[in-house]
Structures are given as C-alpha cells and as structure tokens.
C-alpha positions as CSV (number, residue, x, y, z in Angstrom):
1,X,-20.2,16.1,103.7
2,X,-22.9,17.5,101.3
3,X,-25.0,14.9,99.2
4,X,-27.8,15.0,96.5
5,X,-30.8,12.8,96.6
6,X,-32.7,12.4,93.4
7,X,-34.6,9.6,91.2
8,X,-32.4,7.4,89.4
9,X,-33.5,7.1,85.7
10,X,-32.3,4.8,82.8
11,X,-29.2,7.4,82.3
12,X,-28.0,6.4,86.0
13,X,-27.9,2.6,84.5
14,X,-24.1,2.4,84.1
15,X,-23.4,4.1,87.8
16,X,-26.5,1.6,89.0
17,X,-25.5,-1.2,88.1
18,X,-22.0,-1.0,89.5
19,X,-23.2,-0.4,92.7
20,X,-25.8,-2.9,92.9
21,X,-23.1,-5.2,91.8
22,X,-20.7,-4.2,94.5
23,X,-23.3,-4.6,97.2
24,X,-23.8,-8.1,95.8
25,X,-20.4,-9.0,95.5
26,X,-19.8,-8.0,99.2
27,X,-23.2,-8.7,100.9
28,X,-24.8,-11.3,99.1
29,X,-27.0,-12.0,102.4
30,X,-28.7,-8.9,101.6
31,X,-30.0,-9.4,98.8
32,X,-32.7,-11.4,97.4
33,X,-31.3,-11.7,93.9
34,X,-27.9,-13.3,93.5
35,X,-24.8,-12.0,91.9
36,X,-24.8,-14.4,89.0
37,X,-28.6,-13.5,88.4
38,X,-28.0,-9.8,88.2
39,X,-24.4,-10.1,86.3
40,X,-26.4,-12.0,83.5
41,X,-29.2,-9.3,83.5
42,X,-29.5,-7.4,80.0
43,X,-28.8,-3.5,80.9
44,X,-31.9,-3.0,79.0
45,X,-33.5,-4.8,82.1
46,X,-32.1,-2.3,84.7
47,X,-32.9,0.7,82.1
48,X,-37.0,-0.2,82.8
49,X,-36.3,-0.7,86.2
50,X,-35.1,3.1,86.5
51,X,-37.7,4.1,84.3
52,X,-40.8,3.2,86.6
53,X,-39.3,6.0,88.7
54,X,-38.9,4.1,92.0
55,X,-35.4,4.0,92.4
56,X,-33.7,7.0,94.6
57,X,-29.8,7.9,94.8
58,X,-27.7,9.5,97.1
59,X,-24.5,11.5,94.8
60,X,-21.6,12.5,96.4
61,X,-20.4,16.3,95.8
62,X,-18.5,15.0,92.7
63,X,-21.9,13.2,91.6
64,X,-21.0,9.9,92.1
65,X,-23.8,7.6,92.8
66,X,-22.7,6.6,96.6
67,X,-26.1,5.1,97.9
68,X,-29.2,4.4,96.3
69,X,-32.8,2.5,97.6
70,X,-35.8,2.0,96.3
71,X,-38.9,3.5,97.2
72,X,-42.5,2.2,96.3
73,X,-45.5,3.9,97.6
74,X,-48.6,1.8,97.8
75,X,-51.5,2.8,94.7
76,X,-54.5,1.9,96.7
77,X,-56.8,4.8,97.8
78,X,-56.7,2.9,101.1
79,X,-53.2,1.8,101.2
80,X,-51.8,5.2,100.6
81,X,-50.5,6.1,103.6
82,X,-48.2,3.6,103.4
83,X,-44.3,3.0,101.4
84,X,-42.2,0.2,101.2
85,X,-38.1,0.7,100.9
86,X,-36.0,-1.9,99.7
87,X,-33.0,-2.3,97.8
88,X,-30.9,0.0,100.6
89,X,-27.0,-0.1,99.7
90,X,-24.5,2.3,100.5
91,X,-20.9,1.9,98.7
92,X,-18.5,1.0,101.5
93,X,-16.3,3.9,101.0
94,X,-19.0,6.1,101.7
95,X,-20.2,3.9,104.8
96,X,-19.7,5.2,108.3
97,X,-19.6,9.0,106.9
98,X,-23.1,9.9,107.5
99,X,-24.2,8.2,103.7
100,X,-26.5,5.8,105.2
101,X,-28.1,8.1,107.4
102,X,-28.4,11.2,104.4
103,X,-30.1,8.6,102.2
104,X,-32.7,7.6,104.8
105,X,-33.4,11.0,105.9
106,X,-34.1,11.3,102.0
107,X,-36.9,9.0,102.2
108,X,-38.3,9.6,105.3
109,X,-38.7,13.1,103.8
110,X,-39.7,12.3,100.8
111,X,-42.4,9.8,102.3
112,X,-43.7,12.6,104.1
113,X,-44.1,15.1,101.5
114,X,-46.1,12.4,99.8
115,X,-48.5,11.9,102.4
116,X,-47.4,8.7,103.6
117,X,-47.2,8.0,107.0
118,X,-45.9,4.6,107.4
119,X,-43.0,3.4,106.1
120,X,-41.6,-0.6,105.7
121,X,-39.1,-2.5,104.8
122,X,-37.3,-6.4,105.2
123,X,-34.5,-7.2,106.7
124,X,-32.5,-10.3,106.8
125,X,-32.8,-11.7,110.7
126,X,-29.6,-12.4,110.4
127,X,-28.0,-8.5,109.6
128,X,-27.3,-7.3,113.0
129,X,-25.9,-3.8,111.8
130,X,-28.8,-3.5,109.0
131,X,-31.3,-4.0,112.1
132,X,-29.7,-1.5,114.5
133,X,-29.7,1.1,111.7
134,X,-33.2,0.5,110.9
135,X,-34.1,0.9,114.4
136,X,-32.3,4.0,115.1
137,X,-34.1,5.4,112.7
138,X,-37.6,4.7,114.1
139,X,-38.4,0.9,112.7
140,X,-40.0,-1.4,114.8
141,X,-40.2,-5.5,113.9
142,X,-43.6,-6.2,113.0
143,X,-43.7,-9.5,111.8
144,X,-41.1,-12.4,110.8
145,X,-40.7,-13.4,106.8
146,X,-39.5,-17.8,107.9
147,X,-37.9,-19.3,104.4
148,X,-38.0,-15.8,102.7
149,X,-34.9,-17.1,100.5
150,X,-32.8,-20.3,100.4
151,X,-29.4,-19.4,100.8
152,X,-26.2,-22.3,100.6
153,X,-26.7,-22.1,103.9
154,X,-29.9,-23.1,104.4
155,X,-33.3,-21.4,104.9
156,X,-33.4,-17.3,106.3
157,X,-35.7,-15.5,107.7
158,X,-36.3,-11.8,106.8
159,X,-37.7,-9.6,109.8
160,X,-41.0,-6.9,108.5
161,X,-39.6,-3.8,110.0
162,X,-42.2,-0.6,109.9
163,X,-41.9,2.9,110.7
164,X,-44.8,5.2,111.6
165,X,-43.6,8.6,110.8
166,X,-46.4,9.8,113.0
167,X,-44.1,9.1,115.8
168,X,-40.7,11.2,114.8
169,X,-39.8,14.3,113.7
C-alpha cells in the first residue's frame, strides 16, 4: 500500500480530531489526556495545535488521515540533535498493514533530514505491543516515568524509550 506523510494543519482539524478520538475511545491507556477532556475541547483548540506545525499524518491513497504523531524537535543550540515523538495512533483499520511502520519510517526520515540524531518518546509500561514496536524500530528504555498519570486503576508508569539514529540505517 502507498501512503503520504505530510504536516497536519488547522484544515486537517475535522479528520484530526476523529482520529484522536477513536484512539481515545479504544486505547485510553495510551493517552495522557482523557476522552471526556478532549470531547469537551473547542475545535478552535485543536486548530492552534495544528498550526504550531508539529503534528505529522500518514494519508491513505484516497487521502484519508490513517495515522498521525507528533513530532517536536528540541530549540536549544545544544539540544538540537535531539526530537521527541508522541501522540503515535494508527486507525485500527489501517493497523497490521504496514501503517504503523510507514509513519515511523516518516519520522525517522524526517528526524534525519533535520539533523537530529536522537529520537525519544514515552510509553505506557504497561503497552506490550506499543514497546515491541518501538523496539523494532531501534528504541532502547532509557529511564522509567513512576506515577506519570493516575488512571481508575491506580498509578502507571511510562517507560523513556530513545533512539539513536546513529546506530540504523
């Protein structure tokens, strides 16, 4: 299957937001804002989100916003090699078809075209299939994140997982 990466902006709002609430709606561990939260967010909030330009989607041949993930390179002179991901969410139709993998090939390239070298992210300890995924593609645990949110369940830890794009091709 063939996809398009690009930037979301504030046009993408209407596709964004239905995604975002999808992943919420079905992975609520994997988030660190709830479903009621962002259901009660203005879409004039998500419109400034897109517009700082750090939001990236993966379209599907018909241009359907399939996957999306943010992607926030560090300012600092001396932090500039590295990038933080976050937000990663595939729609479920789209998983297990190569999505997951087109969208972080995206950003790896990306990251590389802008320099940076080192890219991070968090993952919930508990997300066995987000962790495998991030390891295949080169992540490493790096630290632990204890009491990172307070779900009904109690306190979770979030894993610091970092990839040093020195090391892979």
């Amino acid at each position: 299957m063939t996809y398009s990466y690009r930037m979301l902006v504030a046009d993408d709002q209407p596709a964004y937001r239905a995604l975002r609430l999808l992943g919420l709606r079905l992975y609520p561990e994997n988030f660190l804002s709830s479903l009621e939260e962002e259901q009660d967010k203005p879409s004039d909030e998500d419109r400034e989100t897109l517009s700082q330009g750090l939001s990236r989607g993966l379209f599907d041949q018909n241009r359907t916003l399939i996957g999306m993930s943010s992607f926030v390179p560090e300012t600092a002179q001396r932090a500039a090699h590295r990038a933080y991901i976050g937000g990663f969410n595939v729609h479920p139709d789209a998983q297990g078809k190569g999505a997951a993998q087109a969208l972080m090939r995206n950003l790896v390239a990306e990251a590389r075209d802008r320099g940076v070298w080192q890219l991070e992210l968090y993952v919930n300890e508990a997300n066995a299939r987000a962790r495998r995924f991030y390891e295949k593609h080169g992540f490493r645990v790096a630290g632990t994140l204890p009491n990172s949110i307070i779900a009904d369940a109690g306190p979770e830890t979030d894993l610091f997982m970092v990839c040093d794009l020195r090391d892979s091709s």
